[in-house]
Legacy VTK file of the C-alpha trace (Angstrom):
# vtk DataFile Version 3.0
C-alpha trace
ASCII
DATASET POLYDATA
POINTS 79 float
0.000 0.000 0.000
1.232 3.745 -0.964
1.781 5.362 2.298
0.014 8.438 0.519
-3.346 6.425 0.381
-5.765 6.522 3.036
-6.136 3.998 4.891
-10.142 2.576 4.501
-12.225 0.002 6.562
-11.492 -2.513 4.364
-7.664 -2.592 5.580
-8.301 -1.962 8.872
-10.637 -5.204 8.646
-9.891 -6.979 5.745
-12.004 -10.222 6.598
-14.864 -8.443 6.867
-18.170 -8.955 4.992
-19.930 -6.160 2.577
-22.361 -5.895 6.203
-19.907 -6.052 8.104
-17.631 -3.184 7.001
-20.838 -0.891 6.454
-21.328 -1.466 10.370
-18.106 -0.939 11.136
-17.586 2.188 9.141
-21.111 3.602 10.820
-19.865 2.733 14.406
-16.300 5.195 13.340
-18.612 7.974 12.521
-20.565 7.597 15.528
-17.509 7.143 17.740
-16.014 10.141 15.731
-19.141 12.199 16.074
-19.131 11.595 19.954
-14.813 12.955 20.258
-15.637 16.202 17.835
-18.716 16.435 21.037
-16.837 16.074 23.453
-13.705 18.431 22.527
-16.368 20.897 21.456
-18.005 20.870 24.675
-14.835 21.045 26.726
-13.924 23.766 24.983
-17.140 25.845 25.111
-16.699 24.698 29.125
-13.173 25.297 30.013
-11.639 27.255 26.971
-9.188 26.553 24.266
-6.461 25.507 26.456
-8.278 22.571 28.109
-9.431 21.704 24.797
-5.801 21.670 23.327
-4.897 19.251 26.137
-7.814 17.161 25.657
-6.374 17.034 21.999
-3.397 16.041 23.289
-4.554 13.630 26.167
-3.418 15.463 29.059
-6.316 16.875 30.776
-4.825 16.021 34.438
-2.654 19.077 35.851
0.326 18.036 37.792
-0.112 17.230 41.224
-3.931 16.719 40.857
-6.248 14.278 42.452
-7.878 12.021 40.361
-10.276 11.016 42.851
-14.121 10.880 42.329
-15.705 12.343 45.625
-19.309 10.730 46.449
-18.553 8.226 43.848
-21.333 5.233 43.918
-19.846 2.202 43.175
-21.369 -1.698 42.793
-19.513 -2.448 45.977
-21.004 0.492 48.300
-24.528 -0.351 47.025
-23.942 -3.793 48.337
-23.637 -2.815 52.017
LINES 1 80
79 0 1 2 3 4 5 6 7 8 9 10 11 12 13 14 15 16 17 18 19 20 21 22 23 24 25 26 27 28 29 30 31 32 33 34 35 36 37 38 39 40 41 42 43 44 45 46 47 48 49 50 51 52 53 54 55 56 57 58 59 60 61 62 63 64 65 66 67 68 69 70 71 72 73 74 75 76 77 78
């Protein structure tokens, strides 16, 4: 393959059926659609710079907690 071609469904999954690649391509655009959301929203939220580090995949500051306060979980509903 040229390395100046894009790079399609089919080679991502090449066994794939006629079906099968139609789903798969309309599950990328949906997964797609959901990031540009996301980004979009974090950037209306919490300006451009959180949105360039959300690009970038470092949304956690240094020295941060990443701890969920109140956080229900499976194993405090079973007390």
């Amino acid at each position: 393959m040229n390395t100046s071609d894009p790079i399609t469904i089919r080679d991502v999954y090449p066994g794939f059926t006629g079906e099968q690649l139609q789903q798969a391509e309309a599950t990328f655009r949906r997964y797609i659609a959901v990031m540009v959301r996301i980004y979009e929203r974090v950037r209306a939220e919490e300006g451009p710079e959180a949105a360039t580090r959300l690009a970038y995949s470092d949304l956690t500051l240094s020295g941060s907690c990443s701890t969920i306060h109140f956080e229900r979980s499976k194993q405090n509903e079973d007390k």
